[in-house]
FIZATOR-249512 format. One record per residue: x, y, z of N, C-alpha, C in turn; residue number from 1. Coordinates in steps of 0.2 Angstrom, whole numbers, plus 5000, padded with zeros to 4 digits. Layout:
<nodes>
(node (X,Y,Z),(X,Y,Z),(X,Y,Z),NUM)
...
</nodes>
This chain:
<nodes>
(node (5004,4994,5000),(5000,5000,5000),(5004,5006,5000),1)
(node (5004,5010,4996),(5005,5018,4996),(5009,5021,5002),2)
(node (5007,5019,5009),(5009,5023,5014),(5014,5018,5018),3)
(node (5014,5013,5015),(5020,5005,5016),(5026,5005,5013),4)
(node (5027,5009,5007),(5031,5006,5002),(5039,5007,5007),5)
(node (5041,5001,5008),(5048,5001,5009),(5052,5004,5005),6)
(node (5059,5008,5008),(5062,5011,5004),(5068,5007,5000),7)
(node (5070,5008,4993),(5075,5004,4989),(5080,5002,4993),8)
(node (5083,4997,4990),(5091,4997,4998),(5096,5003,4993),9)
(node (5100,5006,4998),(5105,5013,4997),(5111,5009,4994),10)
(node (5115,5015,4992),(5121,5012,4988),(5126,5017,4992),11)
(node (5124,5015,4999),(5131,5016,5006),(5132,5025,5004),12)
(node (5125,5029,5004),(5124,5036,5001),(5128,5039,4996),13)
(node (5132,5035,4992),(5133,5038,4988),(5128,5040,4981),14)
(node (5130,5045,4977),(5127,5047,4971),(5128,5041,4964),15)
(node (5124,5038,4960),(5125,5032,4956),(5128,5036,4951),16)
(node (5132,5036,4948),(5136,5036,4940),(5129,5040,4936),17)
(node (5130,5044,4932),(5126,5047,4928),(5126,5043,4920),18)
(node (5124,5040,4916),(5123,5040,4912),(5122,5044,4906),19)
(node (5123,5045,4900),(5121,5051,4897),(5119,5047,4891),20)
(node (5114,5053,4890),(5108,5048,4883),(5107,5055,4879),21)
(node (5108,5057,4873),(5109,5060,4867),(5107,5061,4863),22)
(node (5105,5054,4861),(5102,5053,4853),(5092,5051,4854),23)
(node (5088,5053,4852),(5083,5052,4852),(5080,5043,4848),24)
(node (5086,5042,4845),(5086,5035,4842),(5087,5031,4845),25)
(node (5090,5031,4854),(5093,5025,4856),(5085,5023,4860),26)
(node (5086,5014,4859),(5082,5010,4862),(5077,5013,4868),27)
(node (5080,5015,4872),(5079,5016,4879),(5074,5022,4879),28)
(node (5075,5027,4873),(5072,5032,4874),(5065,5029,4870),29)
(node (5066,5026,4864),(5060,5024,4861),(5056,5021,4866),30)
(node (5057,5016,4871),(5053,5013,4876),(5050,5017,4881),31)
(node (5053,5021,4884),(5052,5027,4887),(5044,5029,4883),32)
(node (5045,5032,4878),(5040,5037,4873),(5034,5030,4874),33)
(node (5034,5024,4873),(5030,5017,4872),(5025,5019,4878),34)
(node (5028,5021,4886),(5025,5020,4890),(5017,5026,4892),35)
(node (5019,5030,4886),(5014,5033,4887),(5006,5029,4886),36)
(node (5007,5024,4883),(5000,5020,4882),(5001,5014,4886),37)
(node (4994,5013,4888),(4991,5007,4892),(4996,5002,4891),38)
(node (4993,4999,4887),(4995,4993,4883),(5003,4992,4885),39)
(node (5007,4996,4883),(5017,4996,4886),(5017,4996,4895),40)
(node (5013,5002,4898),(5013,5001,4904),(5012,4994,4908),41)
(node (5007,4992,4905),(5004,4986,4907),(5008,4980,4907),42)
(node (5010,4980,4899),(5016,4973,4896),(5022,4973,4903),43)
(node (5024,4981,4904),(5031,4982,4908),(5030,4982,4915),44)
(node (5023,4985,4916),(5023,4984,4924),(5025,4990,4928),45)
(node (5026,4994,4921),(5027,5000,4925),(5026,5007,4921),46)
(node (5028,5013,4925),(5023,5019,4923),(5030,5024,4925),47)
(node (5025,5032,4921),(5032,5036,4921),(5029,5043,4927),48)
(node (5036,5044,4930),(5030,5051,4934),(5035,5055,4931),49)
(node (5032,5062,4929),(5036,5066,4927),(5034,5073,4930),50)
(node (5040,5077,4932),(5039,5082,4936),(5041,5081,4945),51)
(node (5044,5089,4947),(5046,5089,4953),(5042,5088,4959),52)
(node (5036,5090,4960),(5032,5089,4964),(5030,5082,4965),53)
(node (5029,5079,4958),(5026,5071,4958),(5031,5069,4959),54)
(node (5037,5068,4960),(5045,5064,4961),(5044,5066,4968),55)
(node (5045,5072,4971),(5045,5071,4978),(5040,5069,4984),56)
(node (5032,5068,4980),(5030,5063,4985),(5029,5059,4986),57)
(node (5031,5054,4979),(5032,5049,4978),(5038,5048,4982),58)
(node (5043,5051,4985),(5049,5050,4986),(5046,5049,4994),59)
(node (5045,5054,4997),(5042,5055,5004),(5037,5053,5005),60)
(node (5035,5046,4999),(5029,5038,5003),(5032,5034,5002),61)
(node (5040,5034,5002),(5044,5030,4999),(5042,5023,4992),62)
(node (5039,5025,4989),(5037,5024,4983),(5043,5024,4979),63)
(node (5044,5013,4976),(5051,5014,4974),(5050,5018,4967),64)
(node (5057,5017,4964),(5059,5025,4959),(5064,5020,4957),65)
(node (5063,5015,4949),(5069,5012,4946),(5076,5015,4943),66)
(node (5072,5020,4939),(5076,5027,4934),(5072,5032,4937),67)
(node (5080,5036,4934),(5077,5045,4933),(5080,5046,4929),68)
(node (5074,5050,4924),(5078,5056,4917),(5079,5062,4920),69)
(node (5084,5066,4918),(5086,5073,4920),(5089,5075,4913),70)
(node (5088,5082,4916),(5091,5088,4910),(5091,5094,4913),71)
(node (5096,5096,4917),(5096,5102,4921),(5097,5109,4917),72)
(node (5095,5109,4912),(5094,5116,4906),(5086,5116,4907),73)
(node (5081,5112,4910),(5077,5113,4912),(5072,5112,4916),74)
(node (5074,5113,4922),(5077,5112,4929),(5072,5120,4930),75)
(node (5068,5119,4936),(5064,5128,4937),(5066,5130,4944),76)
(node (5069,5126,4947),(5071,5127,4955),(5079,5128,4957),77)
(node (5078,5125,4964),(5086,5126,4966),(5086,5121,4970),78)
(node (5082,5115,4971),(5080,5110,4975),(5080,5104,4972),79)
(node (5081,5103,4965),(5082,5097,4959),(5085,5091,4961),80)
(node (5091,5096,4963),(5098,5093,4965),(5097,5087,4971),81)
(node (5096,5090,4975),(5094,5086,4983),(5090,5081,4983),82)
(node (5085,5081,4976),(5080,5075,4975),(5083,5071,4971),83)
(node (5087,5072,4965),(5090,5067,4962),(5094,5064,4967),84)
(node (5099,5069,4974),(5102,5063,4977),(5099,5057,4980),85)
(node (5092,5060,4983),(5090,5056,4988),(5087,5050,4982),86)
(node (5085,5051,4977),(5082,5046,4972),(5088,5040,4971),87)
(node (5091,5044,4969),(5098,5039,4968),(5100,5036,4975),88)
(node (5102,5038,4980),(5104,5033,4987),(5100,5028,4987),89)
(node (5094,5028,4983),(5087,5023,4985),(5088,5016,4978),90)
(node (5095,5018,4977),(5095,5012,4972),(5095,5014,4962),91)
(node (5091,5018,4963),(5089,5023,4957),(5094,5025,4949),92)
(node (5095,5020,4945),(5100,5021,4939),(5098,5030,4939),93)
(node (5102,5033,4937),(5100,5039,4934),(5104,5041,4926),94)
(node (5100,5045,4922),(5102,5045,4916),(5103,5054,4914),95)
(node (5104,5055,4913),(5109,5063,4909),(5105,5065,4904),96)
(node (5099,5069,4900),(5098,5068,4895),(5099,5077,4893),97)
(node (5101,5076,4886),(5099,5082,4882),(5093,5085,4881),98)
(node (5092,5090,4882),(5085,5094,4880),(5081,5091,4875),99)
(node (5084,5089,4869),(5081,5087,4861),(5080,5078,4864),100)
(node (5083,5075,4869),(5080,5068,4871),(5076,5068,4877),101)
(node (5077,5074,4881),(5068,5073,4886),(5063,5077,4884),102)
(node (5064,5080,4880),(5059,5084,4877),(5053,5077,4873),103)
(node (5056,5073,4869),(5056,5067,4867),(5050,5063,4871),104)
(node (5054,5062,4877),(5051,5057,4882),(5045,5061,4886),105)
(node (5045,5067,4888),(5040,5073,4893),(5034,5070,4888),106)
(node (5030,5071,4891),(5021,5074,4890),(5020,5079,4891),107)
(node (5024,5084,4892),(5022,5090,4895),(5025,5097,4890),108)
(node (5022,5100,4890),(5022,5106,4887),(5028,5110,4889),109)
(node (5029,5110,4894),(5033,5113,4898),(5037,5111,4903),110)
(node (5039,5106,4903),(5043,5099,4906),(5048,5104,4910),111)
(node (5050,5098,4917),(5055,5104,4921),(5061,5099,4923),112)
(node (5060,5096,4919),(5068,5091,4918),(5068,5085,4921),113)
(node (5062,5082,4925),(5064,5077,4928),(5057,5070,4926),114)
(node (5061,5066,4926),(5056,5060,4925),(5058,5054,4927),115)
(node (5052,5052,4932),(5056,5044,4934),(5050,5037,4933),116)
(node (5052,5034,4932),(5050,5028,4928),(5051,5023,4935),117)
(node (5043,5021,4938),(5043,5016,4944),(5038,5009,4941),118)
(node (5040,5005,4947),(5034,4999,4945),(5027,5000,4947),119)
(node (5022,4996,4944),(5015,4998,4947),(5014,4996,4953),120)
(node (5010,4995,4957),(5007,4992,4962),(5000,4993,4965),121)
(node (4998,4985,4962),(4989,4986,4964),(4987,4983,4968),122)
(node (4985,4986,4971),(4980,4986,4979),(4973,4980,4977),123)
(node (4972,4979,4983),(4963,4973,4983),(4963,4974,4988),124)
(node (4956,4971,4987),(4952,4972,4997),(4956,4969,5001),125)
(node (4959,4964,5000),(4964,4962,5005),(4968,4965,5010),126)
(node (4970,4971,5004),(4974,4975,5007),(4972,4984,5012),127)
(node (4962,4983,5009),(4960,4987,5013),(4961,4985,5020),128)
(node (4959,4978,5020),(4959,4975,5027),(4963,4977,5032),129)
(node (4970,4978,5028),(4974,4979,5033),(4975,4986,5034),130)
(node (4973,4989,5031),(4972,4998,5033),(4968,4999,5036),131)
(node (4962,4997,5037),(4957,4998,5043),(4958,4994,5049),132)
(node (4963,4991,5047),(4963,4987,5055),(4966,4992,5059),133)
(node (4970,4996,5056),(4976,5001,5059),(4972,5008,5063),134)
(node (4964,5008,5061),(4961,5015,5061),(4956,5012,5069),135)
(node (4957,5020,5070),(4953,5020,5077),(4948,5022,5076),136)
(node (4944,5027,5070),(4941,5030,5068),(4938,5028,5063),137)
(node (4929,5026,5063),(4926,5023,5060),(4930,5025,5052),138)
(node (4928,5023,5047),(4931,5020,5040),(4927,5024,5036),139)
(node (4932,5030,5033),(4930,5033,5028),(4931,5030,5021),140)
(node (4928,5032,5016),(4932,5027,5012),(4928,5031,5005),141)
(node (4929,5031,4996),(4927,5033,4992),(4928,5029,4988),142)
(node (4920,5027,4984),(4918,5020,4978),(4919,5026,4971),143)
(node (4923,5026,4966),(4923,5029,4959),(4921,5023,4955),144)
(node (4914,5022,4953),(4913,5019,4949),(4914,5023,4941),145)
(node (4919,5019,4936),(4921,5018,4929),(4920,5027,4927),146)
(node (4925,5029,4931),(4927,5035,4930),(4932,5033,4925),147)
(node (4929,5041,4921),(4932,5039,4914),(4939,5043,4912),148)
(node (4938,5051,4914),(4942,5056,4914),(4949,5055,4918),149)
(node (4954,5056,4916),(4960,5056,4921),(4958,5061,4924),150)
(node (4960,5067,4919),(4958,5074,4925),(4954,5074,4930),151)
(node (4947,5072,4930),(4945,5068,4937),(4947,5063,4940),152)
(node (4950,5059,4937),(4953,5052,4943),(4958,5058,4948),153)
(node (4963,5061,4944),(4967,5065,4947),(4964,5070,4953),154)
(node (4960,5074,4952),(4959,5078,4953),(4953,5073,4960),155)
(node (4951,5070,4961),(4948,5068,4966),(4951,5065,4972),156)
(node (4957,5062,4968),(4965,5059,4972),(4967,5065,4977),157)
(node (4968,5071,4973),(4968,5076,4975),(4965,5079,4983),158)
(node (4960,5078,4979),(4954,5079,4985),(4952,5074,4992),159)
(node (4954,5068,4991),(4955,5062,4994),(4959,5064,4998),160)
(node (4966,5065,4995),(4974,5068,5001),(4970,5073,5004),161)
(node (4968,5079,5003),(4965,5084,5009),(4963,5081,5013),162)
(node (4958,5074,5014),(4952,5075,5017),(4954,5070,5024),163)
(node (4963,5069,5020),(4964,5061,5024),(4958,5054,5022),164)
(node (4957,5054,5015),(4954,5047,5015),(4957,5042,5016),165)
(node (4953,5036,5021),(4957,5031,5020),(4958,5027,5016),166)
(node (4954,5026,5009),(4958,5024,5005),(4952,5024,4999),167)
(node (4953,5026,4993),(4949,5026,4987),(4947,5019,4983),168)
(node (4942,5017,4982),(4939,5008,4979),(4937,5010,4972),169)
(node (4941,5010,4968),(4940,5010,4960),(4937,5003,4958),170)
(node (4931,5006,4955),(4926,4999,4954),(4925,5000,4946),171)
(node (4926,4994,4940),(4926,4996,4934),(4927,4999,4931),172)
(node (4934,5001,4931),(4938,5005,4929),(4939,5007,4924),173)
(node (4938,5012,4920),(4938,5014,4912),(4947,5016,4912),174)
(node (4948,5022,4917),(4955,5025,4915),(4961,5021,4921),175)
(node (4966,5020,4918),(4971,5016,4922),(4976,5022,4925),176)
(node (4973,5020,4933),(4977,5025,4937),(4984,5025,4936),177)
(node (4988,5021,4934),(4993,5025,4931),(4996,5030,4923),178)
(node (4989,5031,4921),(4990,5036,4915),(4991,5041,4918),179)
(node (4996,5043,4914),(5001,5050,4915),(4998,5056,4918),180)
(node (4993,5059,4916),(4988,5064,4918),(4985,5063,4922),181)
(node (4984,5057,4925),(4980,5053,4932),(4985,5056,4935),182)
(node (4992,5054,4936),(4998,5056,4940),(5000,5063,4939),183)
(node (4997,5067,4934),(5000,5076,4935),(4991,5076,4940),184)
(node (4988,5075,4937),(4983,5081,4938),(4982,5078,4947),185)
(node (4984,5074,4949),(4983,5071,4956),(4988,5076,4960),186)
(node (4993,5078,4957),(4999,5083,4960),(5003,5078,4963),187)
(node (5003,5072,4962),(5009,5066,4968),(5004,5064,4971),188)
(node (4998,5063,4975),(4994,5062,4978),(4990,5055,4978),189)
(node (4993,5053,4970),(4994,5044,4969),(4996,5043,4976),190)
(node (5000,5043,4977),(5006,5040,4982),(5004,5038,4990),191)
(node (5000,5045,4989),(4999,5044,4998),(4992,5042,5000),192)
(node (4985,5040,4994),(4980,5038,4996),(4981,5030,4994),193)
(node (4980,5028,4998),(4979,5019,4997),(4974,5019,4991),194)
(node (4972,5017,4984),(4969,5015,4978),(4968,5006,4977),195)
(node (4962,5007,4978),(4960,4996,4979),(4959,4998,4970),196)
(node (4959,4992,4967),(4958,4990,4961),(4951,4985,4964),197)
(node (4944,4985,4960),(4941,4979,4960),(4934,4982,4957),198)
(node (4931,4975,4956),(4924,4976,4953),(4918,4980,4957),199)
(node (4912,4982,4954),(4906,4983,4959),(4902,4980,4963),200)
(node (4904,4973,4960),(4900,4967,4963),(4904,4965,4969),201)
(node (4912,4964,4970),(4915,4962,4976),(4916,4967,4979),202)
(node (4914,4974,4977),(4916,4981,4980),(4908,4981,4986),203)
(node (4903,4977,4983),(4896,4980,4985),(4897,4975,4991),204)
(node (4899,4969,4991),(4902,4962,4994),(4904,4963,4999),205)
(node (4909,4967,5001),(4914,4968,5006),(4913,4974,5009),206)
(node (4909,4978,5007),(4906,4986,5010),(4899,4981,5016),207)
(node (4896,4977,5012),(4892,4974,5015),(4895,4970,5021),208)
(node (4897,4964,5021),(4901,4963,5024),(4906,4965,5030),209)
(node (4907,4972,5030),(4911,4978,5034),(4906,4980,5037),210)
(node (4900,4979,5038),(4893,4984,5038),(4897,4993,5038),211)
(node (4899,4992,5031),(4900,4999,5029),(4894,5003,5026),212)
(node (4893,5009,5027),(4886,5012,5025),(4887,5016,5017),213)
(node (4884,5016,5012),(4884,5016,5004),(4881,5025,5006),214)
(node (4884,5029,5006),(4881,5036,5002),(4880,5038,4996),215)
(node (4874,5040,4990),(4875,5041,4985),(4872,5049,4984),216)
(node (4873,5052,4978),(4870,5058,4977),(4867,5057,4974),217)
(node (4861,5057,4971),(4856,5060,4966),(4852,5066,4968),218)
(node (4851,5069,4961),(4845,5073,4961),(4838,5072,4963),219)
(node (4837,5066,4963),(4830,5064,4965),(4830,5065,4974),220)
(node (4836,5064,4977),(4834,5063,4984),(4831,5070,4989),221)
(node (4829,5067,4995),(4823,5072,4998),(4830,5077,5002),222)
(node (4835,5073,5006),(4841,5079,5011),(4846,5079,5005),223)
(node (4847,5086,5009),(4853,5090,5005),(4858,5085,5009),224)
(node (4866,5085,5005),(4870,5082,5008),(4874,5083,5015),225)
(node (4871,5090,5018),(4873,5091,5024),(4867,5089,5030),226)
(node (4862,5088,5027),(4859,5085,5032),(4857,5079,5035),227)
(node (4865,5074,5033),(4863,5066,5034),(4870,5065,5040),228)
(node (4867,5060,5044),(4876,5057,5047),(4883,5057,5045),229)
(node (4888,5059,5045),(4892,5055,5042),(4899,5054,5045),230)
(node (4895,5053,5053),(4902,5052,5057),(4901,5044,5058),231)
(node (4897,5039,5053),(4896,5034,5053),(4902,5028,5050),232)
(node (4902,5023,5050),(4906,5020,5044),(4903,5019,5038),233)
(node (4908,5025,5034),(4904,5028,5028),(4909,5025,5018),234)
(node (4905,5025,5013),(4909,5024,5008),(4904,5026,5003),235)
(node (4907,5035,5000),(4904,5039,4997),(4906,5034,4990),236)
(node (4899,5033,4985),(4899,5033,4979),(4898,5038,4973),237)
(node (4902,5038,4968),(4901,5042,4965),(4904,5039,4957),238)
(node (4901,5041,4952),(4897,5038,4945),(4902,5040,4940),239)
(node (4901,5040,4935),(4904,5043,4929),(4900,5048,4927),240)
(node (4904,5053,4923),(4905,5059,4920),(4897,5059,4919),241)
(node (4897,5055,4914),(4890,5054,4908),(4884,5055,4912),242)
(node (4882,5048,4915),(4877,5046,4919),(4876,5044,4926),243)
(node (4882,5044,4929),(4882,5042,4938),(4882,5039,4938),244)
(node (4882,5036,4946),(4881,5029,4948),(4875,5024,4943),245)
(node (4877,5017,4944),(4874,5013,4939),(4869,5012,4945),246)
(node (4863,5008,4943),(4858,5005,4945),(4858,5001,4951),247)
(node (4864,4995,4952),(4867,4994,4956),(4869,4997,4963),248)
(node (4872,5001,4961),(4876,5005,4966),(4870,5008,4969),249)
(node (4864,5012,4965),(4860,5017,4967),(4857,5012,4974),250)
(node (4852,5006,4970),(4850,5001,4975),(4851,4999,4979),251)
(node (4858,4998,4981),(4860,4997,4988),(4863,5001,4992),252)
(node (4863,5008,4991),(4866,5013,4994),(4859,5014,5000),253)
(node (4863,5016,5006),(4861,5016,5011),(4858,5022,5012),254)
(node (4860,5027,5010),(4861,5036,5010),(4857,5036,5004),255)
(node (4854,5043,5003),(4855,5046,4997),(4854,5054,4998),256)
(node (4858,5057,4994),(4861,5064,4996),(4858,5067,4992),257)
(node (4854,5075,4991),(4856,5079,4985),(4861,5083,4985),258)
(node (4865,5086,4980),(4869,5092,4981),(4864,5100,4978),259)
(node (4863,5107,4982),(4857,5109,4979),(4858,5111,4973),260)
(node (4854,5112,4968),(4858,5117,4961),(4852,5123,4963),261)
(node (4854,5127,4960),(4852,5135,4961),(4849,5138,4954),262)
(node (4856,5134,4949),(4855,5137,4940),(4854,5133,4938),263)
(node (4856,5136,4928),(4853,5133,4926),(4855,5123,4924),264)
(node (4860,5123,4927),(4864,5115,4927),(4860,5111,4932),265)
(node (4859,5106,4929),(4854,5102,4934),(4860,5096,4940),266)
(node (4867,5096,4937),(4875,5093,4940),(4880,5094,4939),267)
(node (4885,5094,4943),(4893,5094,4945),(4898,5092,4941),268)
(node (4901,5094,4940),(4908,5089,4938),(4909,5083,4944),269)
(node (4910,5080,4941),(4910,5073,4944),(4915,5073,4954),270)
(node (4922,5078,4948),(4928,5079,4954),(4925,5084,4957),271)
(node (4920,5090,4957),(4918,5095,4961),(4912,5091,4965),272)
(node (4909,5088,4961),(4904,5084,4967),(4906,5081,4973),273)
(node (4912,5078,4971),(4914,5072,4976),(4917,5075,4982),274)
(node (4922,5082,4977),(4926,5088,4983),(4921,5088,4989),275)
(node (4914,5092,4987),(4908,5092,4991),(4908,5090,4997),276)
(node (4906,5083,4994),(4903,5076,5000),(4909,5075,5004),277)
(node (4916,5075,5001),(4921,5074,5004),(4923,5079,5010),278)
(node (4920,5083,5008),(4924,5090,5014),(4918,5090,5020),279)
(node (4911,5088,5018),(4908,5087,5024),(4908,5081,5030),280)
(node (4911,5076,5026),(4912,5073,5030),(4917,5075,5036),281)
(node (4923,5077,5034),(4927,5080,5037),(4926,5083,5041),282)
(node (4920,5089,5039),(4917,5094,5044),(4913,5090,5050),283)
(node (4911,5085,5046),(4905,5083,5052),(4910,5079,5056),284)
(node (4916,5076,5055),(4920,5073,5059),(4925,5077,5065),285)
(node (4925,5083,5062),(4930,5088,5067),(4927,5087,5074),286)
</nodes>
C-alpha cells in the first residue's frame, strides 16, 4: 500500500554514476516514449511520473523509483539537485539527457527536467483489510465507479489527500490509474491515498460485509447532503461523467444525498461533486 512502500536498499549514500543519453534513436528512449500507452505500461509493469512535485511525494511515501531522466537546462528550481540525490541513494539508475532527448520522452508542454519511471502496484480488498485494521476511527472510504476522465481520477486523488481518506475503491475502471495525467493532475497524491483496484460486485460484497454504509447523490433525493450522518462508517459513491452511479450501486446505497443546484445546470463535475461530500464529512467529523 501507498503509505507502506519500503524504501529501495541505498548504495552506502553515495550518488550512482550518471549515464548520458543524446540521441533520440537509442532504444531506451524509444521505450520510454511506448509508456505513454496502456498497453506498454501494462506489458512492463510500470509507469512514468514526470515532474518535481510528483517525484518528491512519491519519494516521501517512499514509493520505489527504478530510473530518473534529467536535464538540468530545464530544471525551474534550486532544490532538483537534493532529489535526484535522495532518488539515487534509493538504488535509482539515473540518466543525463539532452533537451532534444527529454523533450522526446515529457508529455508535458513545459517539462522541468525530471522524470522517473517506477513499478505499478495494485491494491485489493485484502489489502483494505489491513488499513482499517490500523484505524481507530470509523472508515471513511470513496467508491469511483468507471470513471472515465483522468483529469477527474486525478483531481479527486487530490481531494481524497486533503480530506485524509482512508483509502479510494476504484470499481470498473475505464481510466488506468497509472496514466500520466492521472499522475499530474493528482499533483503526487497517487502516492499517499491507498487505491483498491476491483469490481462493483466484490466492492458492494465487502462494504456489506464491513457493515459499511453506501452514500449516493442524486437529484431525486429528499436531504441535502449536509443533512445526513456522516460520522458513521461511511463509503461515498460516485458515477461517471455521463450518467452516475449505475443501478446497482444506486439500490444498495444506504444514504442518498442531493447536492442543491440553484442554476441553470441540473449537475457537477463529477471531481467538484465528490470535493463536496468529501469535505463534509470531514466537517462533520471535526
Amino acid at each position: 500500500m501507498r503509505s507502506l512502500y519500503l524504501a529501495a536498499p541505498t548504495q552506502g549514500g553515495n550518488m550512482a554514476v550518471e549515464l548520458e543519453l543524446a540521441s533520440v534513436q537509442n532504444q531506451r528512449i524509444k521505450d520510454l516514449v511506448k509508456l505513454r500507452d496502456r498497453s506498454a505500461r501494462d506489458k512492463n509493469n510500470t509507469f512514468l511520473i514526470e515532474g518535481y512535485r510528483e517525484l518528491l511525494r512519491a519519494t516521501e511515501k517512499n514509493y520505489p523509483i527504478e530510473q530518473l531522466y534529467i536535464c538540468r537546462t530545464l530544471f525551474l528550481g534550486e532544490n532538483e539537485e537534493t532529489l535526484i540525490a535522495s532518488i539515487s541513494s534509493r538504488g535509482a539508475q539515473i540518466f543525463a539527457c539532452s533537451e532534444e532527448v527529454f523533450r522526446k520522452i515529457s508529455y508535458r508542454d513545459r517539462p522541468d527536467g525530471l522524470i522517473g519511471v517506477a513499478p505499478q502496484c495494485h491494491l485489493t480488498l485484502s489489502d483494505l483489510n489491513d488499513i482499517l485494521k490500523k484505524k481507530k476511527t470509523p472508515p471513511f472510504l470513496l467508491v469511483a465507479e468507471a470513471i472515465e476522465k483522468p483529469g477527474n481520477l486525478g483531481t479527486i486523488l487530490r481531494s481524497s489527500d486533503a480530506v485524509g481518506l482512508d483509502a479510494l475503491i476504484i470499481c470498473d475502471q475505464c481510466t488506468d490509474i497509472y496514466n500520466p495525467n492521472v499522475v499530474r493532475a493528482s499533483v503526487g497524491t497517487l502516492f499517499s491515498v491507498p487505491v483498491i483496484e476491483t469490481s462493483s460486485k466484490e466492492a458492494l460484497k465487502w462494504l456489506q460485509e464491513h457493515q459499511i454504509g453506501i452514500l449516493a447523490a442524486t437529484p431525486s433525493a429528499e436531504k441535502e447532503f449536509t443533512q445526513v450522518d456522516m460520522r458513521v462508517p461511511l463509503a461515498i459513491a460516485v458515477g461517471t461523467e455521463q450518467l452516475g452511479l449505475s443501478k446497482q450501486w444506486m439500490q444498495k446505497a444506504d444514504l442518498q444525498v442531493k447536492i442543491p443546484m440553484c442554476g441553470m445546470a441540473d449537475s457537477l463535475n463529477v471531481a467538484t461533486a465528490t470535493t463536496l461530500l468529501l469535505y463534509e464529512v470531514l466537517r462533520q467529523r471535526k
